[in-house]
Backbone bond lengths (Angstrom), bond angles and torsions (degrees), N, CA, C in turn:
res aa  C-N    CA-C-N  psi(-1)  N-CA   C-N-CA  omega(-1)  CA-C   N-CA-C  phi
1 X - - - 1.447 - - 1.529 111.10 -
2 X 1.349 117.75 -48.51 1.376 121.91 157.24 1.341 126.13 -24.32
3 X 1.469 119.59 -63.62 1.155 134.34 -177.52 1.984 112.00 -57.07
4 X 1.378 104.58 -61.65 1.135 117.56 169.04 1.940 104.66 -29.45
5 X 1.360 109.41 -68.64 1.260 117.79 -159.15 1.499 112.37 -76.40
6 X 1.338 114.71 1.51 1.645 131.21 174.02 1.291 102.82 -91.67
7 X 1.481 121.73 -44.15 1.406 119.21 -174.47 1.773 97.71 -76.33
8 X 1.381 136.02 -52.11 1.262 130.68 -169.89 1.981 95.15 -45.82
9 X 1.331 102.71 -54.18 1.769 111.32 -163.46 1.568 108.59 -61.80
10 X 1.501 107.48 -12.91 1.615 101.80 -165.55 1.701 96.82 -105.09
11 X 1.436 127.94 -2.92 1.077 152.85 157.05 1.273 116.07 -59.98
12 X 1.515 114.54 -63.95 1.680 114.58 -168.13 1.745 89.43 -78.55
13 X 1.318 121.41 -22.18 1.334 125.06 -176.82 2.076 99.60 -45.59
14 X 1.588 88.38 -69.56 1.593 90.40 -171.89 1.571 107.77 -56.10
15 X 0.832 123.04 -32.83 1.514 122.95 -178.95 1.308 114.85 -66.02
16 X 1.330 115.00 -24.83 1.693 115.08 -174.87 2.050 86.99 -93.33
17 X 1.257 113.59 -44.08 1.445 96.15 -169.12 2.024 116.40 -64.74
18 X 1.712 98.08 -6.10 1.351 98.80 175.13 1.549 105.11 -88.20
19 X 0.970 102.92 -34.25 1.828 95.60 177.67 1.477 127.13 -78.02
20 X 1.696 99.92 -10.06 1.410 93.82 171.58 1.911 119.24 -100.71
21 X 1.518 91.95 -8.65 2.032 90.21 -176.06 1.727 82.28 -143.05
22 X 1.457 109.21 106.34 1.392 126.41 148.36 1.670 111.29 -30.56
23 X 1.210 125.68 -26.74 1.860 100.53 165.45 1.322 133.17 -43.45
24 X 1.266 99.05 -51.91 1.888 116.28 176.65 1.476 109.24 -106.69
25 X 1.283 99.86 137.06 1.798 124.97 -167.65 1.484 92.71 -116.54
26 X 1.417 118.74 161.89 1.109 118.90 177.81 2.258 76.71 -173.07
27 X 1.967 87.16 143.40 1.704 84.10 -148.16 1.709 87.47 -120.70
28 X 1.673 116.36 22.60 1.342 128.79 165.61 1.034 111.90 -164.94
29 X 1.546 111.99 -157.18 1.320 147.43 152.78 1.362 103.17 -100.37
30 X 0.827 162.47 -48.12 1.511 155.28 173.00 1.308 105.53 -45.54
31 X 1.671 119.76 -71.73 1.721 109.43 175.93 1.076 122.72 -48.35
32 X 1.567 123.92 -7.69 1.595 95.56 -154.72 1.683 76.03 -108.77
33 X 1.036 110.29 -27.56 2.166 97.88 176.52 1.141 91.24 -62.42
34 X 1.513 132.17 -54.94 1.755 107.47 -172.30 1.457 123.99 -63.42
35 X 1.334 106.26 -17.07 1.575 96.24 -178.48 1.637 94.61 -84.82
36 X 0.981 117.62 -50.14 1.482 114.16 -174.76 1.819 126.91 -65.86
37 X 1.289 93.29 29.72 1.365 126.68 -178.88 0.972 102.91 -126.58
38 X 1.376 131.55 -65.34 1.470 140.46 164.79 1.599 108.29 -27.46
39 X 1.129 115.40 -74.73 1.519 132.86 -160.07 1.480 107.18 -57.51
40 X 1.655 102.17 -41.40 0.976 103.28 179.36 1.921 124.23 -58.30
41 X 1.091 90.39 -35.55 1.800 106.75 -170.36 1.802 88.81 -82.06
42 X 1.406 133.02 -63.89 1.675 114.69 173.78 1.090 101.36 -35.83
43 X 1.642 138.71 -68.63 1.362 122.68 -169.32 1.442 129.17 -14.65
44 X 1.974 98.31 -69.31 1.026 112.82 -176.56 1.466 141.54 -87.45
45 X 1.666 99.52 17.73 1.588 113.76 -154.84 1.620 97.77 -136.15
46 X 1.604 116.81 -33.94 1.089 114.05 -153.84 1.681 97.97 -130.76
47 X 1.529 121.41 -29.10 1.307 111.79 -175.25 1.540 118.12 -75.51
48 X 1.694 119.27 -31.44 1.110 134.38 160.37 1.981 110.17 -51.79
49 X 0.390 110.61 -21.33 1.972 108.82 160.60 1.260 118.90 -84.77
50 X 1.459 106.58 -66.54 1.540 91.00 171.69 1.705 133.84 -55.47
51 X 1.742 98.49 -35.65 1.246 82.41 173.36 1.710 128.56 -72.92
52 X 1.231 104.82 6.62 1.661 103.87 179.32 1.664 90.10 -96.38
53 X 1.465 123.66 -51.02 1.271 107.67 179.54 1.717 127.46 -61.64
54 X 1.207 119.07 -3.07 1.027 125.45 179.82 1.469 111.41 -100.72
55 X 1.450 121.36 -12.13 1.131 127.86 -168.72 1.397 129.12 -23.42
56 X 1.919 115.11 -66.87 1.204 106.20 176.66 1.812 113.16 -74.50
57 X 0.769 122.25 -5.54 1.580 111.74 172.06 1.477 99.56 -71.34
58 X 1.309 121.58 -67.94 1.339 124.45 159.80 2.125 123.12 0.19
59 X 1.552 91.23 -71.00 1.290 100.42 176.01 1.292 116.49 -66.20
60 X 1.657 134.55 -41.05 1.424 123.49 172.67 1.494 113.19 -82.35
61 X 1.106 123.77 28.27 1.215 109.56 139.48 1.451 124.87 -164.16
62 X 1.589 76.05 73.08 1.859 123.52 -179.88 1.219 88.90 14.10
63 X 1.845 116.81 80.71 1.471 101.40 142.58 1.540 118.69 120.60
64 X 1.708 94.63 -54.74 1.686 101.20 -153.02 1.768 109.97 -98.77
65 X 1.681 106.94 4.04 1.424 105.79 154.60 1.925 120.36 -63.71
66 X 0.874 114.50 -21.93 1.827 126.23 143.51 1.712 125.43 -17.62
67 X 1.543 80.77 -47.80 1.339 84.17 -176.71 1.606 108.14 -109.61
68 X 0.872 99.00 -12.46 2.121 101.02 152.48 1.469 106.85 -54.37
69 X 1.514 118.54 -77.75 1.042 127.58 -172.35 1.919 123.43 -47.73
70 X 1.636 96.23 -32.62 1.214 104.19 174.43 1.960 122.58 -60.70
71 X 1.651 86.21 -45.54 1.447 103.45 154.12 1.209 123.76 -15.56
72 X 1.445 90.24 -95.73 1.760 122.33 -174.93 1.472 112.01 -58.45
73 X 1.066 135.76 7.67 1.658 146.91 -174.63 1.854 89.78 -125.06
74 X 1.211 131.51 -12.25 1.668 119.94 -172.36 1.318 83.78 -94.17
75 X 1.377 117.20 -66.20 1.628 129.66 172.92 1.426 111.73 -7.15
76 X 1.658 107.58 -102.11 0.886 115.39 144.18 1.742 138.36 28.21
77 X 1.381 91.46 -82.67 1.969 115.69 -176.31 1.903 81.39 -70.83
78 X 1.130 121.91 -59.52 1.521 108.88 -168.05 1.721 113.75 -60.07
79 X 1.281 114.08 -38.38 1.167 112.38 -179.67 1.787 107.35 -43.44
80 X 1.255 102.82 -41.57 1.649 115.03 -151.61 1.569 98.34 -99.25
81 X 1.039 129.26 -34.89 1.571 116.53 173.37 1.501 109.92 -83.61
82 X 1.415 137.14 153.16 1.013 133.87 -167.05 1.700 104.43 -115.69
83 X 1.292 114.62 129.69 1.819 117.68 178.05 1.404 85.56 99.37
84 X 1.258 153.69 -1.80 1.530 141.91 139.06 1.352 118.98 -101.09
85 X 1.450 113.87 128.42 1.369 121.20 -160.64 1.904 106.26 -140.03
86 X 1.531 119.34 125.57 1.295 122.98 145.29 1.301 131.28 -69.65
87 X 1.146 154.04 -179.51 1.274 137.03 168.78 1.742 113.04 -126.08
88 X 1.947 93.12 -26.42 1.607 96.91 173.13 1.583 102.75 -164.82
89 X 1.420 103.86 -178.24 1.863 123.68 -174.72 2.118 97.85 -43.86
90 X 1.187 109.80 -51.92 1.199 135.92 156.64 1.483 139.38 -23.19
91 X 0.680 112.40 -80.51 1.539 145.52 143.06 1.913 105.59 -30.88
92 X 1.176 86.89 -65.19 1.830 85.39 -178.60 1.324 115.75 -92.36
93 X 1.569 127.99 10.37 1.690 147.38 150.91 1.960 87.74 -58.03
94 X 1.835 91.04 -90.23 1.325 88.56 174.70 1.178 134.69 5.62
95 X 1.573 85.24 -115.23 1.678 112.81 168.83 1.408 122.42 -12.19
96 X 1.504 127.14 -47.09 1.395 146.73 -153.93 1.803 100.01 -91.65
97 X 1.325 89.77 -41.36 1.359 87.35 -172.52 1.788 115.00 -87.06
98 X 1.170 106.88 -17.64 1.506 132.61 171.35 1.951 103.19 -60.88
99 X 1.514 106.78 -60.18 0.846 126.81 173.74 1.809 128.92 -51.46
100 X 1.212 96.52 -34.35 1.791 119.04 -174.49 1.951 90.42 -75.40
101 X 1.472 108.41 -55.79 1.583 120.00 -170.26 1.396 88.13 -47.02
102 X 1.319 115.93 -76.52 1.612 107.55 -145.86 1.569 98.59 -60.86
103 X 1.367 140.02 -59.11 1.446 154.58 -170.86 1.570 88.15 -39.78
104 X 1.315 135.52 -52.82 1.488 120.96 -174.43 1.368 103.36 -71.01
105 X 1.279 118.92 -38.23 1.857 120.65 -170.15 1.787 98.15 -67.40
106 X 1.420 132.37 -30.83 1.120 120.65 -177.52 1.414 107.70 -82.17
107 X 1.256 131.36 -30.61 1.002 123.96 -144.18 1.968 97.82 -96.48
108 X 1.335 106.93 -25.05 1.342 107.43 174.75 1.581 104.29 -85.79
109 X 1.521 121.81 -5.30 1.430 112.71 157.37 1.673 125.52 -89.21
110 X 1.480 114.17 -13.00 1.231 109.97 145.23 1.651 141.64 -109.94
111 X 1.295 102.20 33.68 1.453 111.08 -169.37 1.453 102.45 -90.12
112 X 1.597 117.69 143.08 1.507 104.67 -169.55 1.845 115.21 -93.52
């Protein structure tokens, strides 16, 4: 049930981060559960590789190539779901990081 209600929250998530920064569009509620389904599974399938392959870039610059990669994995998920859209490198910095805020703010509002 948890799970269920993480994916609904990480949904209205993208939807609130499209209404608050015009970069990323999202053209329902339907896309943004599919992208946030999507993202979710790159997360867990595809970001764990890069970040080992990225490793030493990673380390010289303590850290915050992370959030490159985090980027380029939001990108990405928009490219591939359709009715969610980035517009640039930018945009999906943003967005991602917009996105990370609220996803931690929900998730410490449903954690038991």
């Amino acid at each position: 049930m948890t799970l269920l209600l993480r994916w609904l929250l990480n949904g209205v998530a993208l939807m609130l981060v499209a209404y608050l920064y015009s970069g990323v569009t999202v053209t329902g509620i339907v896309p943004a559960l599919i992208a946030a389904l999507v993202l979710g599974l790159v997360n867990a399938v595809i970001r764990p590789i890069l970040v080992i392959l990225t490793l030493p870039v990673t380390l010289l610059t303590l850290g915050l190539f992370i959030f490159v990669i985090n980027a380029l994995l939001f990108w990405l998920v928009a490219e591939m779901v359709p009715g969610f859209r980035v517009t640039g490198f930018m945009a999906a910095l943003i967005g991602s990081l917009m996105f990370s805020v609220i996803t931690i703010i929900t998730s410490w509002l449903i954690s038991d």
